[in-house]
N, C-alpha and C positions, 0 to 999 in steps of 0.2 A: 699578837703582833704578826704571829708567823701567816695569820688568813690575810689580814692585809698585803702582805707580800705577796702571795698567792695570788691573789685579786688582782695587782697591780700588775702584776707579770701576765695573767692569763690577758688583761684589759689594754696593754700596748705590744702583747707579743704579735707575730704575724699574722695578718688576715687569712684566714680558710683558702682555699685555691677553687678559682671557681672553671665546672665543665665548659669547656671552647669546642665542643666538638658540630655543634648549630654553625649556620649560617650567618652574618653577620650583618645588623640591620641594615646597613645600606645595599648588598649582594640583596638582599630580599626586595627592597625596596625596589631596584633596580629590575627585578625580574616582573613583580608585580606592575606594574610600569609596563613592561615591554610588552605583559598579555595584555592588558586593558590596551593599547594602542593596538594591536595586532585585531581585537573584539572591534575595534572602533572601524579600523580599517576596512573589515570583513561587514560589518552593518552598512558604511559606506555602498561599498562595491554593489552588495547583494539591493539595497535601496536605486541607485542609479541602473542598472539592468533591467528591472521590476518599471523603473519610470522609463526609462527606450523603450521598453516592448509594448507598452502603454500610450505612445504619442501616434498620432497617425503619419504615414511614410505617403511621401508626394507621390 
């Protein structure tokens, strides 16, 4: 009887504590985000100067 107790105690006592010391998914999310738009930005730019220098000038 006295395992079943044991059992029951370890099986509703308090959950473990878990490491917080990470990032937190949406901080990641958000940064990831911000380099892919920033990547996005920069193929932009470098693409539209490549086609100016490329058109002929009156």
């Amino acid at each position: 009887m006295k395992a079943l107790h044991l059992l029951i105690g370890f099986l509703a006592g308090p959950a473990p504590r878990r490491d917080e010391r990470g990032l937190s998914q949406s901080t990641e999310i958000a940064i990831l985000t911000g380099v892919v738009v920033g990547i996005a930005i920069t193929v932009g730019a470098a693409i539209t100067v490549y086609v100016n220098a490329k058109l002929p000038h009156p």
